[in-house]
gemmi code that builds the backbone of each chain (N, CA, C; Angstrom):
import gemmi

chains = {
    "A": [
        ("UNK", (-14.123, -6.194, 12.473), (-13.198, -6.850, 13.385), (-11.978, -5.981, 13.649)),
        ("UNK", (-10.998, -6.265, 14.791), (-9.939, -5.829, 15.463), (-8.875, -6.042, 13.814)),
        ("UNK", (-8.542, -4.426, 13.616), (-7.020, -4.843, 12.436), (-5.902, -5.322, 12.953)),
        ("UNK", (-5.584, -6.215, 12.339), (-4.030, -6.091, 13.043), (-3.030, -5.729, 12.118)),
        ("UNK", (-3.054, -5.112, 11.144), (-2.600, -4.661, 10.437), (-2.739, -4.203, 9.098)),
        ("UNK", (-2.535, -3.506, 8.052), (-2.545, -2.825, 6.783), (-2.080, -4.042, 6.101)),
        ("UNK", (-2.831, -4.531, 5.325), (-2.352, -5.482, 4.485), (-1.994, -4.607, 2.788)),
        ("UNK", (-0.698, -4.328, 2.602), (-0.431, -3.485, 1.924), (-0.675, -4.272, 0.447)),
        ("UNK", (-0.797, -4.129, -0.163), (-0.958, -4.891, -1.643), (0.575, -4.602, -2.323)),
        ("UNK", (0.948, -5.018, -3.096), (2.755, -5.831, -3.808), (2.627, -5.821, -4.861)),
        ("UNK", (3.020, -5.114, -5.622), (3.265, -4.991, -6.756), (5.014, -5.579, -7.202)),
        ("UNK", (5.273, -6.367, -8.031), (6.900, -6.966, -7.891), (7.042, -6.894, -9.725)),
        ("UNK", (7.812, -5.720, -10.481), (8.071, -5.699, -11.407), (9.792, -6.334, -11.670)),
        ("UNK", (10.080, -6.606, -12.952), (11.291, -6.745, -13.158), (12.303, -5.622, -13.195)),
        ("UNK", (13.584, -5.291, -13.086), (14.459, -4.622, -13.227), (14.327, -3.925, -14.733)),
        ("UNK", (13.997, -2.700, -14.779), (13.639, -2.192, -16.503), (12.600, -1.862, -17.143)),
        ("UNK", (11.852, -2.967, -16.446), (10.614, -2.688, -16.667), (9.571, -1.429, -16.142)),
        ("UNK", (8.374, -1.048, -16.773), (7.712, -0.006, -16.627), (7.166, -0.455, -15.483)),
        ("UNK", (6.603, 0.338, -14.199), (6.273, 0.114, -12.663), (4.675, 0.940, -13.450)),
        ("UNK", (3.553, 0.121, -12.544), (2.092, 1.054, -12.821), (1.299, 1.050, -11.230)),
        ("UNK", (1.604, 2.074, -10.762), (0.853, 2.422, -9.053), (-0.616, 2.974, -9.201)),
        ("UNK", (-1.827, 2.246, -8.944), (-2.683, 2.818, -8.615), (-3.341, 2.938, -7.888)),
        ("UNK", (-4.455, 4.017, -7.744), (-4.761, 4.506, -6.253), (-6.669, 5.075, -7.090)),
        ("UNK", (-7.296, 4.722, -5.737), (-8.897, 5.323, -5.789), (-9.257, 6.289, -4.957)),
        ("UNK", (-9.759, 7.525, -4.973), (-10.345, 8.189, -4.043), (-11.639, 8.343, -4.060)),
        ("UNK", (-12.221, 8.765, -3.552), (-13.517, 8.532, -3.468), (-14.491, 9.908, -2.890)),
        ("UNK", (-13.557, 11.223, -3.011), (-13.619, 12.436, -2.700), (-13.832, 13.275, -3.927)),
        ("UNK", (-15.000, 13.432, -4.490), (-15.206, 14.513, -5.699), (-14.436, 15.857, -5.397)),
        ("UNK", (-14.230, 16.333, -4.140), (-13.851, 17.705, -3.537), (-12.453, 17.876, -3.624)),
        ("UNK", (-12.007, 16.697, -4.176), (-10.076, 16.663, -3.925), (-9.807, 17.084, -4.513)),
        ("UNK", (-8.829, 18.697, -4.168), (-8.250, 19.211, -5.518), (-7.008, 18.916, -5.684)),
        ("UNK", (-6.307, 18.193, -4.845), (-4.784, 18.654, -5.395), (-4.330, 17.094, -4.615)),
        ("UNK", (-3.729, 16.646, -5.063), (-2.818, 15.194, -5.380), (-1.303, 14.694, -5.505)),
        ("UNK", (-0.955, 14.089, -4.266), (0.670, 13.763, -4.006), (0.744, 12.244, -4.354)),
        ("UNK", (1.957, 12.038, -4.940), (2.499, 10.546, -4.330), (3.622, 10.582, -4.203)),
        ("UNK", (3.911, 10.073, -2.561), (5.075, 9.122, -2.080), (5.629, 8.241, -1.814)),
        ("UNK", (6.656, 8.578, -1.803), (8.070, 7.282, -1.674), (8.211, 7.036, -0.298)),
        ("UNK", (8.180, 5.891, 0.253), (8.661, 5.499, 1.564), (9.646, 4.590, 1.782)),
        ("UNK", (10.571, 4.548, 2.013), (11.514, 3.466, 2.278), (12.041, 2.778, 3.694)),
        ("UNK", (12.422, 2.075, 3.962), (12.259, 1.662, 5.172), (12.875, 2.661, 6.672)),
        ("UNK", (12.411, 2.816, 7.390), (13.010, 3.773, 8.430), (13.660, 5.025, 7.999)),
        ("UNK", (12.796, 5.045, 7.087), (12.648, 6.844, 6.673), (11.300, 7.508, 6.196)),
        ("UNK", (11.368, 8.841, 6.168), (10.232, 9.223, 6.529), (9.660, 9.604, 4.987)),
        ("UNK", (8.176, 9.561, 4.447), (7.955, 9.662, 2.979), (8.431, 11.049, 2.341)),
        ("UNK", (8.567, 10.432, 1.040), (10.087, 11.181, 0.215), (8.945, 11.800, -0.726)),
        ("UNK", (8.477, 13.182, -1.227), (7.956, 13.582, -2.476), (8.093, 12.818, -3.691)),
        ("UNK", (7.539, 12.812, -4.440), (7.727, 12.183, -6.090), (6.906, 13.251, -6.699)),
        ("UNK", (5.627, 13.671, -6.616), (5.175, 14.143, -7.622), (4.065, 14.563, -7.238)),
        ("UNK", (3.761, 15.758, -7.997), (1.940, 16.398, -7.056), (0.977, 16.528, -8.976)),
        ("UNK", (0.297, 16.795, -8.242), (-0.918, 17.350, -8.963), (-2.143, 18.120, -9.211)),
        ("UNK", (-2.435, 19.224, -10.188), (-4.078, 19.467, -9.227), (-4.445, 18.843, -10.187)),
        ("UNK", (-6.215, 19.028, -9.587), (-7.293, 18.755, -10.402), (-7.752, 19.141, -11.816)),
        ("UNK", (-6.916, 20.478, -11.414), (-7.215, 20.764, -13.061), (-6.365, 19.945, -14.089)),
        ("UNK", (-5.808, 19.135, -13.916), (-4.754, 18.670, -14.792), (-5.085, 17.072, -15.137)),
        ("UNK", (-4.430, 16.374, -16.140), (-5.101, 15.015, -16.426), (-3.438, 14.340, -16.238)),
        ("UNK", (-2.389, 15.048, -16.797), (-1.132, 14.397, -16.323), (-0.230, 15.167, -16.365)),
        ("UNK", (0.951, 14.810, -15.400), (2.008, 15.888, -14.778), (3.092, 14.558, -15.249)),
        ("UNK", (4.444, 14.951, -15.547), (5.873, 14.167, -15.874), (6.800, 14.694, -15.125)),
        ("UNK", (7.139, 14.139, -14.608), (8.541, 14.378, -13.654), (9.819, 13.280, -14.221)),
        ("UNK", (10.502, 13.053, -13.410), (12.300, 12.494, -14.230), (11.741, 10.706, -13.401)),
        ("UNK", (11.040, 10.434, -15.142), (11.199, 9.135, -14.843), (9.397, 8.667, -14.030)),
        ("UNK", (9.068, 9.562, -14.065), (7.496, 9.436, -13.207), (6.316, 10.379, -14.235)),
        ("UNK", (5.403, 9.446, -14.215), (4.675, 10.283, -14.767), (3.067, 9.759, -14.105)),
        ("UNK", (2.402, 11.523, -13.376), (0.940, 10.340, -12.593), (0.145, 10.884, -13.889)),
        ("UNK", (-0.934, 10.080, -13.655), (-2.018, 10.586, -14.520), (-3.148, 10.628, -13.185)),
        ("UNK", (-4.451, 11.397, -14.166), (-5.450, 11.669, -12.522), (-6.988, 11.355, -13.829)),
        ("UNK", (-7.604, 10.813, -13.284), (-9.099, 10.354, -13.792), (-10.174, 11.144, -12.872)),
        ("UNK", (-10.623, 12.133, -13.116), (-11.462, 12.806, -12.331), (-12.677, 11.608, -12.303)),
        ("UNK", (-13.017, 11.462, -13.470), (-14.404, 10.757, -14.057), (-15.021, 9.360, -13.278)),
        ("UNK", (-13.535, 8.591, -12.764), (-13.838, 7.528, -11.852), (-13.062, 7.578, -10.902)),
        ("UNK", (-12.253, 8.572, -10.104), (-11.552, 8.720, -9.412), (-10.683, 8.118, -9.521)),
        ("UNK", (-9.420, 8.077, -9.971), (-8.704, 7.194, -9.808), (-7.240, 8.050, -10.127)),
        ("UNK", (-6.637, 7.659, -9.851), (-4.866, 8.484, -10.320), (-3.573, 7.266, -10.046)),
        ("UNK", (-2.675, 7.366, -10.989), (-1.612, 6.391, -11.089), (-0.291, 6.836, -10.941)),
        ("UNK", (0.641, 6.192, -10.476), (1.756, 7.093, -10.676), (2.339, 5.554, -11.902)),
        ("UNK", (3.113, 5.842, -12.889), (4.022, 5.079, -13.556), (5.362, 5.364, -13.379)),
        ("UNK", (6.169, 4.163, -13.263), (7.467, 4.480, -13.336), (8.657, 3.851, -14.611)),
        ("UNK", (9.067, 4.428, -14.865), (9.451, 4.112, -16.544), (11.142, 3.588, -15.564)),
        ("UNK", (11.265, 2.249, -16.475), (12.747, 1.525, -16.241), (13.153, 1.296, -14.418)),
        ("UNK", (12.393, 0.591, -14.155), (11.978, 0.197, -12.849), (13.301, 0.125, -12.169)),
        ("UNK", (14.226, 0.386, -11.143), (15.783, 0.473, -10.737), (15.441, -0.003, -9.462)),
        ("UNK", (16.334, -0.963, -8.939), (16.484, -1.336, -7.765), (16.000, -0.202, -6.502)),
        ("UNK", (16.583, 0.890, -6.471), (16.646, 1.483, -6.005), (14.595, 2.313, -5.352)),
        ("UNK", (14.055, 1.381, -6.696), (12.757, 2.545, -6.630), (12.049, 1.203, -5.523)),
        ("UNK", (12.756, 0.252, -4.806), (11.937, -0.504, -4.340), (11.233, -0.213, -2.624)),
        ("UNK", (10.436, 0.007, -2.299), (9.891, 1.242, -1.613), (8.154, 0.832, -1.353)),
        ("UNK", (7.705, 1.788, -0.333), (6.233, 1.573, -0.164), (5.542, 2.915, -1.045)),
        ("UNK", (4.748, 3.232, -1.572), (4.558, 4.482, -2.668), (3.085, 4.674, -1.848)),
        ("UNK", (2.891, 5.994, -1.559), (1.474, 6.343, -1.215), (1.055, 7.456, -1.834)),
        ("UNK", (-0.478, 7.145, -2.165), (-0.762, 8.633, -2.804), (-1.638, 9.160, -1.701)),
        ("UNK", (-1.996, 10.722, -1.634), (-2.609, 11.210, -0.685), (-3.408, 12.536, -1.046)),
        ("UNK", (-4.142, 12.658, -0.861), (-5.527, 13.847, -1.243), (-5.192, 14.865, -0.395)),
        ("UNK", (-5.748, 15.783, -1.024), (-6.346, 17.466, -0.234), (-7.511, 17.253, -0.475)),
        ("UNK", (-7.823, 17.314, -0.092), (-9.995, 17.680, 0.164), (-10.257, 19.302, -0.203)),
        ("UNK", (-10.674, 19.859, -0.913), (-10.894, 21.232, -0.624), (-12.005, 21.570, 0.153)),
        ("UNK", (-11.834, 22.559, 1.057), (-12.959, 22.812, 2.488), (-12.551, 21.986, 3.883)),
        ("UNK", (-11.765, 21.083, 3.324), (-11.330, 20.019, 4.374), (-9.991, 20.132, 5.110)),
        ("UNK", (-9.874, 21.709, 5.263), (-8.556, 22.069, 5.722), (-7.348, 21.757, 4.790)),
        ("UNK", (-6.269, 21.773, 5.305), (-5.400, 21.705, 4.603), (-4.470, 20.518, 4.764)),
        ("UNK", (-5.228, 19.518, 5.646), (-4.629, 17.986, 5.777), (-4.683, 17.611, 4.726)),
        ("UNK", (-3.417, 16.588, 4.755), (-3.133, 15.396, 3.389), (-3.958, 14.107, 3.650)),
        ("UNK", (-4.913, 13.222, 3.173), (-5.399, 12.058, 3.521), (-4.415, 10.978, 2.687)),
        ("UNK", (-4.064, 9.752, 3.238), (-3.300, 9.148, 2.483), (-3.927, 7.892, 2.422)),
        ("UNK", (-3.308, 7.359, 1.246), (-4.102, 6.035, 1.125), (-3.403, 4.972, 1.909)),
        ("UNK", (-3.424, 4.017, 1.696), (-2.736, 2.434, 2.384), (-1.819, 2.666, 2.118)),
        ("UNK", (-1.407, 2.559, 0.911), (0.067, 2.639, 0.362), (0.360, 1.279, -0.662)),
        ("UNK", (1.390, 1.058, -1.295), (1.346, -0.275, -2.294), (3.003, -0.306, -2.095)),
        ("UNK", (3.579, -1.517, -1.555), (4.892, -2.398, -1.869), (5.075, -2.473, -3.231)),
        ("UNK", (6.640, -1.245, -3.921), (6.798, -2.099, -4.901), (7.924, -2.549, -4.505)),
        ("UNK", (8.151, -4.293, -5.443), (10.066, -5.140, -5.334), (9.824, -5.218, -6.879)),
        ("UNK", (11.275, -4.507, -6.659), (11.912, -4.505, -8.049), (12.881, -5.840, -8.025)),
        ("UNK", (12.871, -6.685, -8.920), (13.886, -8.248, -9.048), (14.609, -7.688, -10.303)),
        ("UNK", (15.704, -8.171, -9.662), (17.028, -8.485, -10.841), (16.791, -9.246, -11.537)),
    ],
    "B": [
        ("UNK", (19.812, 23.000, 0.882), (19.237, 23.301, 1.896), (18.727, 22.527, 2.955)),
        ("UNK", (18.792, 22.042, 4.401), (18.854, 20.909, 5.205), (17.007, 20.820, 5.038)),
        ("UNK", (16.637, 19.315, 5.368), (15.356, 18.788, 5.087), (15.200, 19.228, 6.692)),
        ("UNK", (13.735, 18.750, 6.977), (12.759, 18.377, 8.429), (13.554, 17.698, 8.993)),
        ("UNK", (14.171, 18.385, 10.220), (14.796, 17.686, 11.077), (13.933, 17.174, 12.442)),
        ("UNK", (14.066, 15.915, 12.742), (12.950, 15.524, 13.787), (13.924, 14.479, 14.851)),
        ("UNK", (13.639, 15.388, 16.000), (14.365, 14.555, 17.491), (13.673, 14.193, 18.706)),
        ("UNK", (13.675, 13.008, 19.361), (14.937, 12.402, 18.894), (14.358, 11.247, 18.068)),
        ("UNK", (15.296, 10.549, 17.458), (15.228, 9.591, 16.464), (14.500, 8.323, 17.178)),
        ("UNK", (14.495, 7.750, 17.943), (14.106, 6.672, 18.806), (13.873, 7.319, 20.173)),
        ("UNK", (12.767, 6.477, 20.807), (12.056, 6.944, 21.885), (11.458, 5.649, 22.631)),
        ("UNK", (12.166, 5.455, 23.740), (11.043, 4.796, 24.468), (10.360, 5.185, 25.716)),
        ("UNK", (9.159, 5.038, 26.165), (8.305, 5.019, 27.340), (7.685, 4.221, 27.903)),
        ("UNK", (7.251, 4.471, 28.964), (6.534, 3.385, 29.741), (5.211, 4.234, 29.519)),
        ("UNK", (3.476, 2.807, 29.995), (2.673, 3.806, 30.410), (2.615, 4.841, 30.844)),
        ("UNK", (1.879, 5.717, 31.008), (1.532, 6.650, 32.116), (2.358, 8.142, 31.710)),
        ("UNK", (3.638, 7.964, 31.211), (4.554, 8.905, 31.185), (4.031, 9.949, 30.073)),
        ("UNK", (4.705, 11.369, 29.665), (4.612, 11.523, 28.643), (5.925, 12.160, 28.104)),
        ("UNK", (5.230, 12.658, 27.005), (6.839, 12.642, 25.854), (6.481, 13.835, 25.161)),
        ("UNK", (7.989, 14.638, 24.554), (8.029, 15.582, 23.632), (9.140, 15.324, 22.942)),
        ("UNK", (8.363, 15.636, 21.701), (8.553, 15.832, 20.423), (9.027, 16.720, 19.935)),
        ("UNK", (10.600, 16.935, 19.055), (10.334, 17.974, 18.433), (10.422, 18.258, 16.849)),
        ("UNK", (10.811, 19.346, 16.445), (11.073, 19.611, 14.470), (11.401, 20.904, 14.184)),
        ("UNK", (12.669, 20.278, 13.720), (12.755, 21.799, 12.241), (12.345, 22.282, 11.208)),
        ("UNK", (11.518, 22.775, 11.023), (11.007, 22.686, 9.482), (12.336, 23.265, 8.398)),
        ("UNK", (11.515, 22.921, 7.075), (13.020, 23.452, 6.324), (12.961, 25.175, 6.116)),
        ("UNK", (14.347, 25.554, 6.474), (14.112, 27.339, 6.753), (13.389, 27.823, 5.454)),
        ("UNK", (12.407, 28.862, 6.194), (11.660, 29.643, 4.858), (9.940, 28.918, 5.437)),
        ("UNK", (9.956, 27.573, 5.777), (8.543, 27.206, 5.727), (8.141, 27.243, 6.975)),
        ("UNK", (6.780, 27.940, 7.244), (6.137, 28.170, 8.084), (5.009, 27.547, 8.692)),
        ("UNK", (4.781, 26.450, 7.768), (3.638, 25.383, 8.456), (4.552, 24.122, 8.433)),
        ("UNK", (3.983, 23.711, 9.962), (4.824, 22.051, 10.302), (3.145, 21.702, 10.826)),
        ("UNK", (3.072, 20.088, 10.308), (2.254, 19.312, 10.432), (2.278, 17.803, 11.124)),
        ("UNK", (1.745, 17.537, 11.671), (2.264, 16.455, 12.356), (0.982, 15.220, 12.264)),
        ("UNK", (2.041, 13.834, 11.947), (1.225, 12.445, 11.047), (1.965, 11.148, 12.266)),
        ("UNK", (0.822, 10.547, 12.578), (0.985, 9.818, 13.190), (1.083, 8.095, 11.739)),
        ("UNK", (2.197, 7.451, 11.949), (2.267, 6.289, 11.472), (2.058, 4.975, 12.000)),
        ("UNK", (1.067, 4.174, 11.638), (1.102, 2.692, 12.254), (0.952, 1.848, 11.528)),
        ("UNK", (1.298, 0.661, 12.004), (0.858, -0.397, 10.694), (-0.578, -1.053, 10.550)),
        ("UNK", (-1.316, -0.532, 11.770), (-2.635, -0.761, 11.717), (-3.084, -0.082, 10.895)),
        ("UNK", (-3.502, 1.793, 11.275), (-4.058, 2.904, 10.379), (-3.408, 3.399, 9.763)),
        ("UNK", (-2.044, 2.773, 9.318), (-1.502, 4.139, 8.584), (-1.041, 5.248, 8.739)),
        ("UNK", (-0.922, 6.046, 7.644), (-0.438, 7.826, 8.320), (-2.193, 8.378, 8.225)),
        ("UNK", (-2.101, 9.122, 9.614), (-3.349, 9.578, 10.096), (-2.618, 11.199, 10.757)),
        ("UNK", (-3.638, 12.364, 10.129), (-3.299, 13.303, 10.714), (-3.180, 13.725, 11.853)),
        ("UNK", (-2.521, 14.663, 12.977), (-2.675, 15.007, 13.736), (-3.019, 16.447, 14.339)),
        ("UNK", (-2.049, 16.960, 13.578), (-2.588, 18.883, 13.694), (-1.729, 19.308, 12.462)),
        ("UNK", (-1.868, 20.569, 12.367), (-1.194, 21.705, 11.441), (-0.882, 22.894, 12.200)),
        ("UNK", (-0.165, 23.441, 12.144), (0.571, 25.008, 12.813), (1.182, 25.969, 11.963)),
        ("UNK", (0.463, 27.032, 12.180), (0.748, 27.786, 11.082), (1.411, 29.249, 11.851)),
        ("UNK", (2.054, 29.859, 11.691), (2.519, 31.001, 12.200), (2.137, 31.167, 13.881)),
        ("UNK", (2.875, 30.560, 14.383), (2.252, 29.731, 15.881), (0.616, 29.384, 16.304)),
        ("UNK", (-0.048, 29.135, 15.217), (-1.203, 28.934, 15.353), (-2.200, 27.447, 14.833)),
        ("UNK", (-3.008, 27.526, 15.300), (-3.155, 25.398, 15.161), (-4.458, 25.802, 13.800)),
        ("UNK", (-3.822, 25.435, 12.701), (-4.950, 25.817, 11.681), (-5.918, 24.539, 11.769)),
        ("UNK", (-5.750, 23.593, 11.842), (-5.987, 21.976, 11.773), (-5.870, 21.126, 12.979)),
        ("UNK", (-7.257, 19.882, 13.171), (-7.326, 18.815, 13.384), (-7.052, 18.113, 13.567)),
        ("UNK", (-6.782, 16.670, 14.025), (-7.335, 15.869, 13.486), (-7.901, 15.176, 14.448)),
        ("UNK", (-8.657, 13.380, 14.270), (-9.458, 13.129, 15.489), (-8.879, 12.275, 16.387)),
        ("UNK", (-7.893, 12.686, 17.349), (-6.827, 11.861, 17.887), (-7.467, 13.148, 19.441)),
        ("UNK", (-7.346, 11.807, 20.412), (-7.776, 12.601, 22.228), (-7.038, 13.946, 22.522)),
        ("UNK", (-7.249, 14.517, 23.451), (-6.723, 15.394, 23.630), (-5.308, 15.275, 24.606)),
        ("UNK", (-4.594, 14.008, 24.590), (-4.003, 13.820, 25.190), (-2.744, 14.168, 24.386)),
        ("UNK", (-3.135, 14.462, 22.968), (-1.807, 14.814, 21.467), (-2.244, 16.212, 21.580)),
        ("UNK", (-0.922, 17.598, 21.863), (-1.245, 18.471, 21.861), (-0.078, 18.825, 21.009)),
        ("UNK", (0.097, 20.104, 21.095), (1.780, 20.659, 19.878), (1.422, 22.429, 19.813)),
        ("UNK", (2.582, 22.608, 19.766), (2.859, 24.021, 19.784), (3.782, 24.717, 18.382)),
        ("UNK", (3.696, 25.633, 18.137), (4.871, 25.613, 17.342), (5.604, 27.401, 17.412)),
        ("UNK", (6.772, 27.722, 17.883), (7.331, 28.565, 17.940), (7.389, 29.576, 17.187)),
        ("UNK", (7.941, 30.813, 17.549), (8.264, 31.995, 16.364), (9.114, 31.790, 15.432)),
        ("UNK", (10.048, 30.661, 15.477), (11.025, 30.794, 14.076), (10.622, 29.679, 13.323)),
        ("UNK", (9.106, 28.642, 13.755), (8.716, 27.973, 13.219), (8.970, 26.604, 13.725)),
        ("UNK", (9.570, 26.149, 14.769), (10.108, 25.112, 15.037), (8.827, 24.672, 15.692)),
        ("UNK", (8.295, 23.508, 15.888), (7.604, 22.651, 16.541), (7.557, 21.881, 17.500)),
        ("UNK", (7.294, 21.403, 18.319), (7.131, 20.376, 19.163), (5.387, 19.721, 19.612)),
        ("UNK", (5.667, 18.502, 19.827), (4.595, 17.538, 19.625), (4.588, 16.761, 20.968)),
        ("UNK", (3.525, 16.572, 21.900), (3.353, 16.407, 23.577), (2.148, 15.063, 23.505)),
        ("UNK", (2.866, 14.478, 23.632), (1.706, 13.124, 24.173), (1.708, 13.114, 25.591)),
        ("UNK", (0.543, 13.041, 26.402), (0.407, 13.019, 27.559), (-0.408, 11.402, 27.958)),
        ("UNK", (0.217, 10.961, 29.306), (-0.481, 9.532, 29.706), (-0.455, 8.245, 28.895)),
        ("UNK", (1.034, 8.149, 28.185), (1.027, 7.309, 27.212), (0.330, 5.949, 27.342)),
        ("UNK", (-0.311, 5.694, 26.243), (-0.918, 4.076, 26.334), (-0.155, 3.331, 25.505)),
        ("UNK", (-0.124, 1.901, 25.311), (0.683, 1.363, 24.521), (-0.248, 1.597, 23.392)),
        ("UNK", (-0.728, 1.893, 22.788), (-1.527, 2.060, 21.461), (-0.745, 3.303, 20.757)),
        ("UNK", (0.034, 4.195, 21.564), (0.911, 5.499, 21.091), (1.799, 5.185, 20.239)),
        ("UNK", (2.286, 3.781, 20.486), (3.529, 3.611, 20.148), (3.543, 3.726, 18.073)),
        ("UNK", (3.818, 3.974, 17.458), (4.065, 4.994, 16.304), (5.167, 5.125, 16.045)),
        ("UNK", (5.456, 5.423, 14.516), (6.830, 6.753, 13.954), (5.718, 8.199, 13.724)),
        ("UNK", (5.966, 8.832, 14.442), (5.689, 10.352, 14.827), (6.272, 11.115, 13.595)),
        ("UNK", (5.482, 11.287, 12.387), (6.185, 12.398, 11.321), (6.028, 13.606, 11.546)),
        ("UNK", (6.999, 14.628, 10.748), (6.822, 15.688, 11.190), (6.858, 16.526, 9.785)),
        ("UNK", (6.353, 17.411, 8.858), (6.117, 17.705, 7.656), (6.332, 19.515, 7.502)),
        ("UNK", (6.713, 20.067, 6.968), (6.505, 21.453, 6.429), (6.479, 21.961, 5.317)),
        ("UNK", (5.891, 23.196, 4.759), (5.527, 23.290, 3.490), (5.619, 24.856, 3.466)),
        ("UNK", (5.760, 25.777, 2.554), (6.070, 27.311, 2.910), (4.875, 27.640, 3.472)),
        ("UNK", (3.187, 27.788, 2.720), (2.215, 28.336, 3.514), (1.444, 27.573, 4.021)),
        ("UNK", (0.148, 27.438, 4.080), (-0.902, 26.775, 4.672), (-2.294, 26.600, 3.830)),
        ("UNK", (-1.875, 27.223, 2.746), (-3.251, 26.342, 2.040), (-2.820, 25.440, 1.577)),
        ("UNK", (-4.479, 25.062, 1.412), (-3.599, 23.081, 0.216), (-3.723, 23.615, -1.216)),
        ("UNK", (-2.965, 22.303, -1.493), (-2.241, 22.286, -2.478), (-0.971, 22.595, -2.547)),
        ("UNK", (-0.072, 22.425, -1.644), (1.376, 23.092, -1.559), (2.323, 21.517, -1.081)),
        ("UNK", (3.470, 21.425, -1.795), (4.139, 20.012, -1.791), (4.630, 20.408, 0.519)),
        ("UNK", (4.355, 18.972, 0.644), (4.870, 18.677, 1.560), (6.134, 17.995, 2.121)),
        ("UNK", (6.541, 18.511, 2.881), (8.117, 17.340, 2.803), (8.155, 17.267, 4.123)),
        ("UNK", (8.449, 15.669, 4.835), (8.677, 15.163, 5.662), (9.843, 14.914, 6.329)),
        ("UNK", (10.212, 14.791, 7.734), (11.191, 14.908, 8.381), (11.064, 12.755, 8.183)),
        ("UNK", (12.182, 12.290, 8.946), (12.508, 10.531, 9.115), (12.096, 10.108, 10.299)),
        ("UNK", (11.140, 11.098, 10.782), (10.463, 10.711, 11.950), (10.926, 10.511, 13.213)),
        ("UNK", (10.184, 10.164, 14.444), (10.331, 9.817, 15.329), (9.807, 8.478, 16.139)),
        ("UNK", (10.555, 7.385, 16.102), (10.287, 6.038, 16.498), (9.597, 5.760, 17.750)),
        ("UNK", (8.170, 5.904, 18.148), (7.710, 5.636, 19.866), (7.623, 4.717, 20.081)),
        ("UNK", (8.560, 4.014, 21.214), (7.938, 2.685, 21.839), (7.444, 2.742, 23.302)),
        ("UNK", (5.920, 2.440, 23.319), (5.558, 2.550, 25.036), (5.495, 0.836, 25.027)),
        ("UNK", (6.025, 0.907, 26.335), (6.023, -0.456, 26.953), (5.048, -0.489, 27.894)),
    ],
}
model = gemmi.Model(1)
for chain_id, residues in chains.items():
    chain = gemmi.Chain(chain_id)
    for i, (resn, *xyz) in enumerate(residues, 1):
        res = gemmi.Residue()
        res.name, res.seqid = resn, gemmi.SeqId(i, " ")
        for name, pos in zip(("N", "CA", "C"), xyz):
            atom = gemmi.Atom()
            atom.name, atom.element = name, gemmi.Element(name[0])
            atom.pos, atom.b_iso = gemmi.Position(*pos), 0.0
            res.add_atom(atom)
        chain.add_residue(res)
    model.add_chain(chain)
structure = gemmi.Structure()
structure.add_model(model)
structure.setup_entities()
């Protein structure tokens, strides 16, 4: 049927609390792995990359992990801040598949006071 | 160092018309990429430009064309707008052109065809 839109999925943690983003690909060929920050009427913000060779990368406050085995990769966010409340997308490289980013849907997180 | 600068910020059109786009990439990077946003599909690619040259795709009519200059700057040409155009037009650069290299995005460009 006709979309009428991305029904984004919502994730709504408390203020402090640990944030858990996950994402499926479905591309054995993907070597290398982003997730972003989107916030409203701005354009997506870096957080954190990855390759394939790797199982987990830590950045300030972010840490993704990547599951080759069932495809899957997460970003976590440790002490959840108002501020991180945002649309988060992760997005693939394909290797052979040029050098486009594929991105997923994306996931709403609200952070509550 | 200044991010992806992308003008103009808001845009409107009627059918039929068309429109340009443009971008700074951030100095030093030489590939600008360009992502169409909707709330139907999402961010969906559009092309890649690499040292004025179109390395990349994507499967959008030929009515989305783009160029990109010698000091790297870009611009992005919709021709015969339909209301289905209407989009935030991203605009992305990264130093080279293989993957695996972080991307960073400009705050886009707002299309409204009426």
């Amino acid at each position: 049927g006709e979309s009428v839109g991305l029904h984004l999925p919502t994730l709504s943690v408390q203020e402090g609390d640990n944030s858990i983003i996950n994402c499926a690909y479905s591309n054995s060929a993907s070597d290398y792995f982003i997730w972003y920050k989107q916030e409203s009427g701005k354009g997506p913000q870096f957080i954190i990359d990855i390759r394939s060779n790797m199982d987990k990368r830590q950045g300030q406050r972010v840490t993704v992990l990547l599951n080759k085995t069932v495809k899957h990769l997460s970003l976590q966010i440790a002490a959840t801040q108002p501020g991180d409340s945002a649309v988060y997308f992760c997005a693939e490289n394909i290797r052979g598949g040029g050098n486009k980013l594929t991105f997923g849907t994306g996931t709403q997180l609200k952070v509550e006071l | 160092k200044a991010g992806v600068t992308q003008t103009p910020r808001y845009l409107i059109k009627t059918r039929g018309q068309q429109v340009t786009l443009s971008c700074s990439p951030i100095s030093g990077h030489r590939s600008v990429s360009w992502y169409q946003q909707t709330p139907g599909q999402g961010l969906q690619f559009l092309f890649e430009y690499f040292s004025e040259t179109q390395r990349n795709k994507g499967n959008f009519p030929g009515r989305f064309s783009g160029r990109q200059f010698s000091n790297s700057r870009s611009e992005m040409n919709v021709s015969t707008l339909e209301l289905g155009d209407s989009a935030l037009y991203l605009c992305a650069s990264r130093v080279g052109s293989s993957g695996g290299e972080k991307l960073f995005f400009g705050s886009g460009t707002q299309l409204s065809v009426l």
